[in-house]
KETOR-238587 format. One record per residue (C-alpha): x negated, y, z negated; residue in one letter. Coordinates in steps of 0.1 Angstrom, whole numbers, padded with zeros to 4 digits, always signed. Layout:
KETOR-238587
XYZA...
This chain:
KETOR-238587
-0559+1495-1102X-0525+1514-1111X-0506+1488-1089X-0521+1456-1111X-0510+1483-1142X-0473+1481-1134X-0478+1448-1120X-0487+1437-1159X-0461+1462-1175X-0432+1446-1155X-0444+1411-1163X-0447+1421-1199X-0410+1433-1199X-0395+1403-1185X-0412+1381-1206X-0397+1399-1234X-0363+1390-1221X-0371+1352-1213X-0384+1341-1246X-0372+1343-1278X-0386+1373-1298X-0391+1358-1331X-0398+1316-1321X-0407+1320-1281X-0375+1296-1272X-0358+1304-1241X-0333+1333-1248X-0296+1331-1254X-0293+1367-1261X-0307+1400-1248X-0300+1431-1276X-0309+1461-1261X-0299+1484-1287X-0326+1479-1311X-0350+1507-1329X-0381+1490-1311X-0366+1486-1280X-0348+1455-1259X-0355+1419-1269X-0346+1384-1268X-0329+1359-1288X-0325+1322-1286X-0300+1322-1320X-0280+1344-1342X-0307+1339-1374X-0337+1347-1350X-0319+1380-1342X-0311+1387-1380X-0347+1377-1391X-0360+1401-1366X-0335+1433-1371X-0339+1422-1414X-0306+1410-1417X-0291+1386-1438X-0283+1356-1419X-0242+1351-1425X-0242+1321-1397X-0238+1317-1361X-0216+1338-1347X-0209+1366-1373X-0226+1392-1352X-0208+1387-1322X-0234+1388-1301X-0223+1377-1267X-0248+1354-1245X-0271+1369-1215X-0262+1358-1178X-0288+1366-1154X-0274+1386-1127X
């Protein structure tokens, strides 16, 4: 039963970096620095709506994109 456990929570956590947090579109960028935790972002305004930022346009945050290793 505990294996099935962290066989769910590591399927949870990449699932949270494959899909977009806020629209579930393949991610472009990871930010792990966030208060909740790491997530996913397929654009610059899906990571402002989510962190409750003001959307200035694409690449005003810097953020750079996520290569799988």
């Amino acid at each position: 039963m505990e294996g099935e456990s962290v066989n769910f929570y590591d399927d949870m956590m990449k699932r949270r970096i494959q899909y977009c947090a806020v629209c579930e579109k393949p991610r472009k960028y990871v930010v792990e620095d966030l208060a909740v935790g790491t997530r996913a972002f397929c654009s610059e305004k899906c990571y402002a709506e989510f962190a409750g930022l003001p959307f200035m346009g694409e690449g005003y945050y810097g953020l750079e994109e996520y290569e799988d290793e």
